[in-house]
C-alpha positions as CSV (number, residue, x, y, z in Angstrom):
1,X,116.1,102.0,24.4
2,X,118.7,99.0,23.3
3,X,119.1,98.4,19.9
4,X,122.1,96.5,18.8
5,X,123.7,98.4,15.7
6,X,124.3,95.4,14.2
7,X,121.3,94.1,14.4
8,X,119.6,97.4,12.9
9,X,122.2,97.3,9.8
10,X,121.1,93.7,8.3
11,X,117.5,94.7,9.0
12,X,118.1,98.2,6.9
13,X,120.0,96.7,4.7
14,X,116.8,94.7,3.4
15,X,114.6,96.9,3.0
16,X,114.3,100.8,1.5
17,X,117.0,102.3,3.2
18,X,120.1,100.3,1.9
19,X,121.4,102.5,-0.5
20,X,122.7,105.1,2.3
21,X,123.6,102.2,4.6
22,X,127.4,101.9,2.3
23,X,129.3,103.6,4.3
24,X,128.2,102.3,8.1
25,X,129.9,103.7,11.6
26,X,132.4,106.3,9.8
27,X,134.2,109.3,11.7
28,X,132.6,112.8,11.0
29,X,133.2,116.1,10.2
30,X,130.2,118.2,9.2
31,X,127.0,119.2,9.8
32,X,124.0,118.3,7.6
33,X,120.6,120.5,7.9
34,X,117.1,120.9,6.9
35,X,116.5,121.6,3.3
36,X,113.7,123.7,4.2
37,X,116.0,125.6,7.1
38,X,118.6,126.0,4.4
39,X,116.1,127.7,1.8
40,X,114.5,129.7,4.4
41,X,118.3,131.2,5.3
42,X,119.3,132.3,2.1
43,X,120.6,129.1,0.6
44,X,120.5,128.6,-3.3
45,X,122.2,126.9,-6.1
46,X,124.3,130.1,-6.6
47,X,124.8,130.6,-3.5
48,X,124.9,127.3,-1.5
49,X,126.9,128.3,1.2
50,X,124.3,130.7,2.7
51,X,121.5,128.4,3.7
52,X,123.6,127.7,7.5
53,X,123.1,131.2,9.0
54,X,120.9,129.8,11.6
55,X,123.3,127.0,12.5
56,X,126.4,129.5,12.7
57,X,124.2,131.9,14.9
58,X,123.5,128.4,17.4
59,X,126.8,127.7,17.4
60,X,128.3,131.1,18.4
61,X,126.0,131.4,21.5
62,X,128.2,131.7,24.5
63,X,127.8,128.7,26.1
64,X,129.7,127.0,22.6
65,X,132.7,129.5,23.2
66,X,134.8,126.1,24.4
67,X,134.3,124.2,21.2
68,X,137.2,124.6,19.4
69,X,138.8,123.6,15.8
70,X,141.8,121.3,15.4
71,X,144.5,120.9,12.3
72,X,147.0,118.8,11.2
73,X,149.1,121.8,9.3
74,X,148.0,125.1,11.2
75,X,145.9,125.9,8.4
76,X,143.2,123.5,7.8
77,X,141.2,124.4,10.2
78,X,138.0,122.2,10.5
79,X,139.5,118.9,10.2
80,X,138.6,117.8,13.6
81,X,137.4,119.5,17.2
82,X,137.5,119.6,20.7
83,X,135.8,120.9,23.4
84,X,137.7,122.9,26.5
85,X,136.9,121.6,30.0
86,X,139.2,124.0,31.8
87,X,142.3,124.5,33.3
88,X,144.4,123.5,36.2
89,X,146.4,126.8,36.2
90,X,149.6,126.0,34.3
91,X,147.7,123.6,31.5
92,X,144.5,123.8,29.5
93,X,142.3,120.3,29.1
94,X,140.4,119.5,25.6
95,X,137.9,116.7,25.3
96,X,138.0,115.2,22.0
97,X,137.4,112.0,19.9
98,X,139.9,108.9,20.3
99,X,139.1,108.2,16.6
100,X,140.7,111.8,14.8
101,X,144.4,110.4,16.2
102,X,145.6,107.0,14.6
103,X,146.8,104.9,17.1
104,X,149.6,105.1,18.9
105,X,148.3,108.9,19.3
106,X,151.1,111.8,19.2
107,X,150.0,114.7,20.7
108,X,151.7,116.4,18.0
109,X,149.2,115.0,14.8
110,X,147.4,118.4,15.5
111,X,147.1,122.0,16.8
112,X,144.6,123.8,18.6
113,X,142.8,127.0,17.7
114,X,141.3,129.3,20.7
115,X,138.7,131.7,20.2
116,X,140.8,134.5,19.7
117,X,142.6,132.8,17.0
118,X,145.8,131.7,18.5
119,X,147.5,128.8,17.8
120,X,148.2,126.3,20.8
121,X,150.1,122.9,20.0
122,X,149.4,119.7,22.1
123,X,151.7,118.0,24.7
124,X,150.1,115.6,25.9
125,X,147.1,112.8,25.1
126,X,145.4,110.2,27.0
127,X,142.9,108.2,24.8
128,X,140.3,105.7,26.6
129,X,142.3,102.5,27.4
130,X,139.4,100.6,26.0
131,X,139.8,102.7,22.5
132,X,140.4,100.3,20.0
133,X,140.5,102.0,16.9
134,X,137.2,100.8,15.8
135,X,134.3,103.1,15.8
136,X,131.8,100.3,14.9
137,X,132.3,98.2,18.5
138,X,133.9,101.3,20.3
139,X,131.6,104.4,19.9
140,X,131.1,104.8,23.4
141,X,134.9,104.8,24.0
142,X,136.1,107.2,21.3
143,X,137.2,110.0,24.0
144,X,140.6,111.1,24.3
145,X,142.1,114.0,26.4
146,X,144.5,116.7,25.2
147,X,146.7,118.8,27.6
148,X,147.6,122.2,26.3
149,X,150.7,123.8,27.7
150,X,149.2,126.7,28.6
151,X,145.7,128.0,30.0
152,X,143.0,128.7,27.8
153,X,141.3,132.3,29.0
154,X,139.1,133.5,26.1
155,X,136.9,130.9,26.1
156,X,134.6,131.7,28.7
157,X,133.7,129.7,31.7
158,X,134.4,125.9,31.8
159,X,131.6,123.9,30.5
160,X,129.4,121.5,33.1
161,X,129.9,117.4,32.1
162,X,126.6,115.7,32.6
163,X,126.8,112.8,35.4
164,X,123.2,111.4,35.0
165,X,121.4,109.0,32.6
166,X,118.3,110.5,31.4
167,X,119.8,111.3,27.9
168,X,117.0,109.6,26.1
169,X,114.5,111.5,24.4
170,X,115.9,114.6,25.3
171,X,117.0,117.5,22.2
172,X,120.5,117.7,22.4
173,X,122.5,120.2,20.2
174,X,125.8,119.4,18.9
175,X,128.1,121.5,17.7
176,X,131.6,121.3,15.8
177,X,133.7,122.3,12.9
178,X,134.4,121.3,9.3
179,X,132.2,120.7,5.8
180,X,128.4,121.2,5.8
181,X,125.5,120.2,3.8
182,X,121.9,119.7,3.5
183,X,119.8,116.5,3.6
184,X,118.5,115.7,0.1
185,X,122.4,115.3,-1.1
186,X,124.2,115.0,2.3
187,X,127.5,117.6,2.1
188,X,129.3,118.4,-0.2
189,X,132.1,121.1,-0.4
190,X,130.1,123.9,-2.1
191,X,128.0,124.6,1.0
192,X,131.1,125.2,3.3
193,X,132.6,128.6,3.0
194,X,134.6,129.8,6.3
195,X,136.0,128.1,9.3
196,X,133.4,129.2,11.9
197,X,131.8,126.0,14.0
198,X,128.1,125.7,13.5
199,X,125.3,123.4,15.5
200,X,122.8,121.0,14.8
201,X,119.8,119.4,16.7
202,X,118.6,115.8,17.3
203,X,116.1,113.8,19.4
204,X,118.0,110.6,21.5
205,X,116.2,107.9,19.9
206,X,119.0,105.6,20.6
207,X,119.9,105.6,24.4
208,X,122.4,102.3,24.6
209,X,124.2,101.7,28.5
210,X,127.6,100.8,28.7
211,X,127.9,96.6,27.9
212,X,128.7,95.1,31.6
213,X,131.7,93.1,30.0
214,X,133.6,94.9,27.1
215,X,134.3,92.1,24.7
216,X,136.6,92.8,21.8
217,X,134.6,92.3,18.5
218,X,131.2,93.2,20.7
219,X,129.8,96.8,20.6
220,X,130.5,98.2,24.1
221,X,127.6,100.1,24.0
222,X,127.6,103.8,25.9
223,X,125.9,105.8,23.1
224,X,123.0,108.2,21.8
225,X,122.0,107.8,18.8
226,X,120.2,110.4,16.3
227,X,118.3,110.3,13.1
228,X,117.4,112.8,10.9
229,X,114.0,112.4,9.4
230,X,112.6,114.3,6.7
231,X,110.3,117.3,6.5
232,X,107.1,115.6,5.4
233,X,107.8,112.5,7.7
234,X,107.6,110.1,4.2
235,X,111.0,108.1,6.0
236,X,109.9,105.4,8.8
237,X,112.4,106.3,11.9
238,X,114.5,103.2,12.7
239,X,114.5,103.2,16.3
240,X,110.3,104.1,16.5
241,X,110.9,107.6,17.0
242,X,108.9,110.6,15.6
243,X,108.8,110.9,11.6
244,X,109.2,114.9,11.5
245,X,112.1,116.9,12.8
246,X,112.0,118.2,16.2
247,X,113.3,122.1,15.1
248,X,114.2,123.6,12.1
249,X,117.6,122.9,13.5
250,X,117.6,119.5,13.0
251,X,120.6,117.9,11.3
252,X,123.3,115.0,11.2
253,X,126.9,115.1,11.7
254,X,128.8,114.5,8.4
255,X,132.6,114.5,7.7
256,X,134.9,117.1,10.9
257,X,132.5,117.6,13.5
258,X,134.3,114.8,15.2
259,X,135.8,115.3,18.5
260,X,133.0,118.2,19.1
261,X,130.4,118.0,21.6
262,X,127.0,117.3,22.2
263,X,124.7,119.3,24.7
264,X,121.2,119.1,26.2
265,X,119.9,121.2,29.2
266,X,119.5,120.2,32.2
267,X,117.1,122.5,35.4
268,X,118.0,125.7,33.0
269,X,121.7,124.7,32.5
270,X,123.5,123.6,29.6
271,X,126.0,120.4,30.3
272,X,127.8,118.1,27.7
273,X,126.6,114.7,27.5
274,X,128.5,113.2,24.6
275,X,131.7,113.7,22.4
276,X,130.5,113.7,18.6
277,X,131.8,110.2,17.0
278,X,130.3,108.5,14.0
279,X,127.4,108.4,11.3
280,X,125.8,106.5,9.0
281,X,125.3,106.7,5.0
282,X,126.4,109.7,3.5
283,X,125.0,111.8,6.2
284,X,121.0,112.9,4.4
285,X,117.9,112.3,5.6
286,X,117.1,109.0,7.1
287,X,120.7,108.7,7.9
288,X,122.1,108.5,11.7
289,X,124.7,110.2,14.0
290,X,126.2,108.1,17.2
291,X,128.0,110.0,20.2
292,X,130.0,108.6,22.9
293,X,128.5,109.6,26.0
294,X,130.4,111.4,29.0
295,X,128.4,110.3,32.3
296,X,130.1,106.8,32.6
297,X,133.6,108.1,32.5
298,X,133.5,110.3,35.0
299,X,136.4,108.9,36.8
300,X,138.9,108.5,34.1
301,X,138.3,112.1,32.9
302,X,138.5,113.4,36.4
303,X,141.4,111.6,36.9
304,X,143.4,113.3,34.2
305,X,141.6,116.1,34.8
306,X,141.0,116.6,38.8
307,X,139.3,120.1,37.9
308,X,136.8,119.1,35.6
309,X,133.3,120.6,36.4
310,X,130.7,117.7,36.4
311,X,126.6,117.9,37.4
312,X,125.4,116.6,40.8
C-alpha cells in the first residue's frame, strides 16, 4: 500500500500520537521489544539487560551468521552493521546503509568484525548514486557497498537477495547490532550489555514502489514500513494494519541496527529483502521502522558485485 510519509506525519502530528513523532526519519541503531517478551525472558529493573534472550537466540540462528558489526575505533563495536553477500575470491562484499558514512564516504570511517572476531578494514565503497544524504526523501536509496580486501570464510554460506515484490504483509525479521530497549520507554543504555547482534519481527504494513521519476526534495519511495503496536492493541495502526503484535518477537529498530538487514521467507528459504534505514519517535510502541528495499537494485549491486546470489 502507498502512503506518502509526509502526508502520514501532519496527519499524526494532529492527533494522539504527536508526542513520539519529534524526532521523524532518523538513522537507527537498536532494537526495541515487547514488554511482555522482555518480562517473560528474565528482564527486570535490576536486571534490565536480560529481558533480550529470545532476540539474541533469533539472531544467532545460522542463517544470520553474515550480519556483521561495524566501528569507527576497533572497539565500539555496535555502532553500525552490515550484511556479507559473498566473495569474489580475492575480496569480501558487505551490504550496508548509505546513511552510517557522511558523505563523501571513506572506506576507512569504519572496520569490520567477522564472526570469529577478526578485524577486517574497508577499501573500498560504492554508495547509491541517487544517495543524498537525506533519509527522509531517500530511504529507499540508503544502500552502500563495502569491499573487504580479503574473503570472508566463517560466515557461512552467502545469503539469497530477494528479486520479487510481494514484500507486503509478509513477517520479516531484522536483525543488527548496537543499544536495545523495550517499548513502554523506547531504549535506553541500561538494557544493552554485550556486543552480540540480536533480531526483531515486523508485519509490512507499508509496501511503497520505487517513484517513477526521482525528484530531489520528493520521497523516492522503495520501502517497507513497520509499526510496532502494543500488547493490548489500545494504539490505532497508522497504515490500517492489525492492532496486536504479530509474535512475541515483535519490535522496532532504535539507534545501530542501521546498515543490518531485513529477512522474510520465501518457498522454505530465507532471502534479504531490505537494508535496515530509519525510524520514527523514540523507537516505543506505536512508533515505526522504514527499510530500503533490495529487489529494485538488482543491477547496480550485481554490478559491483557480479557474484551476488539473487532469487529467481
Amino acid at each position: 500500500m502507498f502512503i506518502n510519509r509526509s502526508y502520514l506525519k501532519r496527519i499524526l502530528l494532529g492527533g494522539c500520537l504527536a508526542a513520539s513523532l519529534f524526532a521523524f526519519d532518523r538513522p537507527v541503531q537498536a532494537v526495541v521489544i515487547l514488554d511482555s517478551t522482555w518480562q517473560s525472558e528474565g528482564g527486570t529493573r535490576n536486571n534490565p539487560a536480560a529481558g533480550f534472550g529470545a532476540h539474541l537466540r533469533l539472531a544467532a540462528e545460522p542463517q544470520f551468521q553474515g550480519v556483521l558489526a561495524l566501528a569507527s575505533d576497533g572497539e565500539s563495536w555496535g555502532e553500525a552493521s552490515a550484511t556479507w553477500i559473498g566473495n569474489d575470491g580475492r575480496y569480501a562484499y558487505l551490504l550496508t546503509a548509505a546513511h552510517v558514512y557522511d558523505l563523501p564516504a571513506e572506506p576507512d570511517d569504519y572496520v569490520v568484525r567477522t564472526p570469529g572476531g577478526e578485524v577486517r578494514r574497508v577499501d573500498r565503497i560504492w554508495t547509491h548514486p541517487k544517495w543524498n544524504g537525506d533519509v527522509d526523501t531517500r530511504t529507499g536509496f540508503d544502500l552502500a557497498i563495502l569491499r573487504l580486501p580479503k574473503p570472508i570464510t566463517d560466515a557461512g554460506d552467502p545469503p539469497t537477495l530477494y528479486s520479487g515484490d510481494e514484500e507486503a504483509g509478509a513477517l520479516i525479521t531484522f536483525v543488527g547490532f548496537g543499544s536495545r530497549g523495550r517499548g513502554s520507554v523506547g531504549e535506553k543504555e541500561r538494557y544493552y550489555r554485550g556486543s552480540d547482534k540480536a533480531a526483531a519481527q515486523g508485519i509490512v504494513d507499508q509496501w511503497v514502489p520505487l517513484a517513477k521519476k526521482v525528484k530531489k526534495s520528493k520521497d523516492s519511495g522503495n520501502y517497507l514500513g513497520i509499526y510496532l503496536p502494543k500488547e493490548d492493541g489500545s494504539i490505532p495502526n497508522p497504515y490500517d494494519g492489525a492492532t496486536k503484535p504479530a509474535s512475541r518477537l515483535a519490535g522496532l529498530l532504535g539507534e545501530g541496527d542501521s546498515g543490518g538487514s531485513a529477512w522474510m521467507k520465501v518457498d522454505g528459504n530465507w532471502v534479504i529483502v531490505a537494508v535496515n534505514s530509519n525510524g520514527d519517535g523514540k523507537a516505543r510502541y506505536g512508533d515505526s521502522s522504514w527499510f530500503a528495499r533490495v529487489s529494485p537494485h538488482r543491477d547496480w549491486i550485481a554490478n559491483i558485485f557480479p557474484g551476488a546470489r539473487f532469487s529467481p
